[in-house]
mmCIF file of the C-alpha atoms, coordinates in Angstrom:
data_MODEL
# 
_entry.id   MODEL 
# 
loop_
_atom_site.group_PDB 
_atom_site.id 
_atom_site.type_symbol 
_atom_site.label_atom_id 
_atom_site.label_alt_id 
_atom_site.label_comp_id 
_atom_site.label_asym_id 
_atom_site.label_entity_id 
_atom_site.label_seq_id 
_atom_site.pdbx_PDB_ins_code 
_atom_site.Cartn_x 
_atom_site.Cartn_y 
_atom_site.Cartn_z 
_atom_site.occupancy 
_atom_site.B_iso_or_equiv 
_atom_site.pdbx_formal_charge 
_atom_site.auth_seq_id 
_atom_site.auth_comp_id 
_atom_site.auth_asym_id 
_atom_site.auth_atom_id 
_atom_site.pdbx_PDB_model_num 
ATOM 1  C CA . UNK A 1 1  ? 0.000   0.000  0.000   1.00 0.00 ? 1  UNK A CA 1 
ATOM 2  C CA . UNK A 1 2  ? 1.158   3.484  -1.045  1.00 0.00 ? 2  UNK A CA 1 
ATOM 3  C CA . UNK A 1 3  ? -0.484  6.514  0.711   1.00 0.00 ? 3  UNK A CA 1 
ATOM 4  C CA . UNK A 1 4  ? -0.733  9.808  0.042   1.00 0.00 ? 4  UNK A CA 1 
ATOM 5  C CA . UNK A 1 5  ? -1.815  13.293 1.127   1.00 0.00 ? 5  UNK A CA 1 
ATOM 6  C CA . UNK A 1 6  ? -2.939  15.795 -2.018  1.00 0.00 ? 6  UNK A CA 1 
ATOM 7  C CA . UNK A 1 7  ? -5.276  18.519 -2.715  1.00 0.00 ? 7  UNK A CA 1 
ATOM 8  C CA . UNK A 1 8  ? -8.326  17.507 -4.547  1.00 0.00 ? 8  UNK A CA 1 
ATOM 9  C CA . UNK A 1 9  ? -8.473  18.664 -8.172  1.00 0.00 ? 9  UNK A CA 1 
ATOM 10 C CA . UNK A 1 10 ? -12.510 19.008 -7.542  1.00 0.00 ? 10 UNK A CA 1 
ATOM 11 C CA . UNK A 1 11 ? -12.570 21.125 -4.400  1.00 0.00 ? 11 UNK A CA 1 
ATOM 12 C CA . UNK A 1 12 ? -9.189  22.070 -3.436  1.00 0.00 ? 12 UNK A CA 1 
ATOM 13 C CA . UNK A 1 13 ? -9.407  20.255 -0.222  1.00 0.00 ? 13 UNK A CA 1 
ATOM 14 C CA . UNK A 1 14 ? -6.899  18.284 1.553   1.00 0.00 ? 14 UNK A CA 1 
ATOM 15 C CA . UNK A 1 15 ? -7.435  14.673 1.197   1.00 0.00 ? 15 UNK A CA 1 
ATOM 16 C CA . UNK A 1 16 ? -5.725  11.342 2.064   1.00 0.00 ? 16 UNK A CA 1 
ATOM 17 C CA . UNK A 1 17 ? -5.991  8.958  -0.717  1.00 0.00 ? 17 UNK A CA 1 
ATOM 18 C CA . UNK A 1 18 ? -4.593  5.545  -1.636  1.00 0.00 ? 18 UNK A CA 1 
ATOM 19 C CA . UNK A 1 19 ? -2.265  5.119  -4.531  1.00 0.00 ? 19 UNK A CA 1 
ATOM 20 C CA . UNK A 1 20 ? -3.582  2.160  -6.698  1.00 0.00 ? 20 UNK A CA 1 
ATOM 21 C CA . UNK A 1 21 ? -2.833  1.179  -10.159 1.00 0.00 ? 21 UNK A CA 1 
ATOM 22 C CA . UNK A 1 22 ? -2.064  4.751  -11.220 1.00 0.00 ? 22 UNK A CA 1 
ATOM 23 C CA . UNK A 1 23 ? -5.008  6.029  -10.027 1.00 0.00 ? 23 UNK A CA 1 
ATOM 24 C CA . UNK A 1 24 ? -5.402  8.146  -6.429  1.00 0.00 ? 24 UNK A CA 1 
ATOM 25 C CA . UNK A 1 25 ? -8.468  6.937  -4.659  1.00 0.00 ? 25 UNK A CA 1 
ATOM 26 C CA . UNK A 1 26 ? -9.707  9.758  -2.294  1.00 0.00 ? 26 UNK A CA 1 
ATOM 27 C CA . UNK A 1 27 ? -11.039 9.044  1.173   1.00 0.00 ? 27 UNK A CA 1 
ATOM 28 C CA . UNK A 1 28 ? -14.137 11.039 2.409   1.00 0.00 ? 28 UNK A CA 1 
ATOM 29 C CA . UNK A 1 29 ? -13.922 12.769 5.578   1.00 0.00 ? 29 UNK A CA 1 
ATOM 30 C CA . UNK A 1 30 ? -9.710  12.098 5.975   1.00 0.00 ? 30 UNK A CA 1 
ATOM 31 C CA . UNK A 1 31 ? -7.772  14.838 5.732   1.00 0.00 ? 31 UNK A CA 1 
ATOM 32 C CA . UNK A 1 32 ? -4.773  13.737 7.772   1.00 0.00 ? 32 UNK A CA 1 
ATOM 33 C CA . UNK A 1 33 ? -3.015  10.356 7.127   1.00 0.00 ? 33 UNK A CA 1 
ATOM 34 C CA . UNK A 1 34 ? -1.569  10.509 10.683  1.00 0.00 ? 34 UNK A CA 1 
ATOM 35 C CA . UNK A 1 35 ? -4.927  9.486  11.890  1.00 0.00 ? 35 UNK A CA 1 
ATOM 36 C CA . UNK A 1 36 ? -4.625  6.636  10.457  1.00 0.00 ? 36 UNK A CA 1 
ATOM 37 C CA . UNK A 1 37 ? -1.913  5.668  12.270  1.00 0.00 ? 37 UNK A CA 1 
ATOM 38 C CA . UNK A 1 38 ? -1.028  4.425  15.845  1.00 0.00 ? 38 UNK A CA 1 
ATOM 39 C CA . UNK A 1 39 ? -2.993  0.996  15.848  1.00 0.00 ? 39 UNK A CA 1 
ATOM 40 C CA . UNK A 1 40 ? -2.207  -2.824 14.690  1.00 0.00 ? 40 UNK A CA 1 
ATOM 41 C CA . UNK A 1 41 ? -3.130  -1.680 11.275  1.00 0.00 ? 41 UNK A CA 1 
ATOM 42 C CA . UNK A 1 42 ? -6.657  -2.337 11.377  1.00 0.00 ? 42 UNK A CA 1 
ATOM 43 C CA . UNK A 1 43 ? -7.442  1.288  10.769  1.00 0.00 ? 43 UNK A CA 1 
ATOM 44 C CA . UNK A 1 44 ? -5.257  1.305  7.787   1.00 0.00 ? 44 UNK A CA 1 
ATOM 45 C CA . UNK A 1 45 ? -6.391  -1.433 6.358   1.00 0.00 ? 45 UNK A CA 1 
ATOM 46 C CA . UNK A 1 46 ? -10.137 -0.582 6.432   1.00 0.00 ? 46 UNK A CA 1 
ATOM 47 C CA . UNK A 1 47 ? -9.437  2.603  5.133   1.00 0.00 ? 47 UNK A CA 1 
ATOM 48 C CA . UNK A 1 48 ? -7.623  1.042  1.954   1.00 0.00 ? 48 UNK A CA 1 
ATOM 49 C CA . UNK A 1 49 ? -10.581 -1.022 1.678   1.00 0.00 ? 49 UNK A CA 1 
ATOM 50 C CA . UNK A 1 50 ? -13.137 1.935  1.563   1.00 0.00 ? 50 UNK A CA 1 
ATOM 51 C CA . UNK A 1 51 ? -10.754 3.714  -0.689  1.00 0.00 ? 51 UNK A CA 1 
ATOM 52 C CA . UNK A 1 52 ? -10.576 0.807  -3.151  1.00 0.00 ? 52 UNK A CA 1 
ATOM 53 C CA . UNK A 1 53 ? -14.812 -0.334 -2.750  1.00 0.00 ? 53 UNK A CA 1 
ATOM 54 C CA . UNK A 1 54 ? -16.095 3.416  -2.225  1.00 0.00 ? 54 UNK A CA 1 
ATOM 55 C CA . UNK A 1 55 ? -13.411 6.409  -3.443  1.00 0.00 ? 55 UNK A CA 1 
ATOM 56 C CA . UNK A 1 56 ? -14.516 9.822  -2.552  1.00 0.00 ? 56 UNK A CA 1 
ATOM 57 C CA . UNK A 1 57 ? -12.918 10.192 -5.823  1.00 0.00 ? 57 UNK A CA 1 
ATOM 58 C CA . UNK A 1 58 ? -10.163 8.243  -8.070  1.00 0.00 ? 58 UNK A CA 1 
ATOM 59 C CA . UNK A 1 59 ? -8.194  10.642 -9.968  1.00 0.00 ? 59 UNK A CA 1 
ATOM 60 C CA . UNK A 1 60 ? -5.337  9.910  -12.125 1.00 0.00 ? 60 UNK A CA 1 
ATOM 61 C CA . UNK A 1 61 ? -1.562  10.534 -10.284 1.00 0.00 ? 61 UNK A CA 1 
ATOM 62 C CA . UNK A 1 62 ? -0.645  12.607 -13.020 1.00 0.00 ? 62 UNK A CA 1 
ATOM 63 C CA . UNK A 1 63 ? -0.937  16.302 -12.299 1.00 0.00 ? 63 UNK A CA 1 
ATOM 64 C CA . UNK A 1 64 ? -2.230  16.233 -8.630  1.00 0.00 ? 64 UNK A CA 1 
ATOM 65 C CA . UNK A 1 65 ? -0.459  18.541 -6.198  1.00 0.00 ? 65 UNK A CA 1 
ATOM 66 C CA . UNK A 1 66 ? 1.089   15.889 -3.534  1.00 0.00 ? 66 UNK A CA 1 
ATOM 67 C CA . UNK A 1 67 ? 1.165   17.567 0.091   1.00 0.00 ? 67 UNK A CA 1 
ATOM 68 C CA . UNK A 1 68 ? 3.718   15.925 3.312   1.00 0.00 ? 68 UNK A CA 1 
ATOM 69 C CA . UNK A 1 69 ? 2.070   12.813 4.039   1.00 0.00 ? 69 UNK A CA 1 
ATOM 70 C CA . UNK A 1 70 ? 2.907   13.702 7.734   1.00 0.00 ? 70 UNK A CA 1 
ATOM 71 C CA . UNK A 1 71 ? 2.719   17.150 7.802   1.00 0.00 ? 71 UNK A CA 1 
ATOM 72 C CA . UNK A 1 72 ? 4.515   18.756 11.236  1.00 0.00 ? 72 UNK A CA 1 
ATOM 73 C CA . UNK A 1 73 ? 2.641   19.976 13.907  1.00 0.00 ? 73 UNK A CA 1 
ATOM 74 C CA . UNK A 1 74 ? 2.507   23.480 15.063  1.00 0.00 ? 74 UNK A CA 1 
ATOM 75 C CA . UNK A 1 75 ? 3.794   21.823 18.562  1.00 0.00 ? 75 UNK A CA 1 
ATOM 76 C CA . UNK A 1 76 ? 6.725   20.103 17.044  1.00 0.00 ? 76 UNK A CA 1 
ATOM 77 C CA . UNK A 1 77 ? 7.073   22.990 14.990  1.00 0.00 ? 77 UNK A CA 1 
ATOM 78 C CA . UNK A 1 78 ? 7.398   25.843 17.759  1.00 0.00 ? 78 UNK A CA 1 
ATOM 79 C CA . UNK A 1 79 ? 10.032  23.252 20.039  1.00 0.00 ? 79 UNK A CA 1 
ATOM 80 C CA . UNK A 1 80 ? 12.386  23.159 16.821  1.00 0.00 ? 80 UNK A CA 1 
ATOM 81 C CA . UNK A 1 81 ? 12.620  26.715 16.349  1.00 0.00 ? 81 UNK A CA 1 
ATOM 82 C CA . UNK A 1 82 ? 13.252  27.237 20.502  1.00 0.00 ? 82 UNK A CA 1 
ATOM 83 C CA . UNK A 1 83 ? 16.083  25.242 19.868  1.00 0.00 ? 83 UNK A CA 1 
ATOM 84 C CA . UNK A 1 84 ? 17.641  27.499 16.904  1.00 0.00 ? 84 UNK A CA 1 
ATOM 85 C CA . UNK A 1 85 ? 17.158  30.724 19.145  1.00 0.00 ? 85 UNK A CA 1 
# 
């Protein structure tokens, strides 16, 4: 499995979509792939089931803007910069 976060060529939104066959299929209502993280896999795997059986939307690789899959935190974010002042 090959996961991805990208903005949606129908609605600019952020979404977290499953790479398959050349194709991105788009989850509905996940927007961070970190989410989907943190468990014996069972969350992943359902989700790569509902993105295969029921896309939000499949759109081809091609083209789509590609965001961090794990995008920092604002947390993480503010502790790095302490430590370069």
């Amino acid at each position: 499995m090959r996961w991805c976060t990208y903005v949606s060529p129908a609605d600019s939104a952020e979404r977290v979509g499953l790479l398959h066959e050349g194709q991105i299929h788009g989850l509905a209502g996940e927007s961070r792939l970190v989410d989907l993280l943190g468990d014996d896999g069972e969350r992943m795997a359902e989700a790569a089931e509902r993105a295969v059986g029921d896309p939000a939307e499949v759109v081809a690789e091609e083209g789509v803007r590609f965001l961090a899959p794990v995008p920092r935190s604002e947390e993480h974010t503010s502790e790095l910069q302490s430590h370069h002042d």
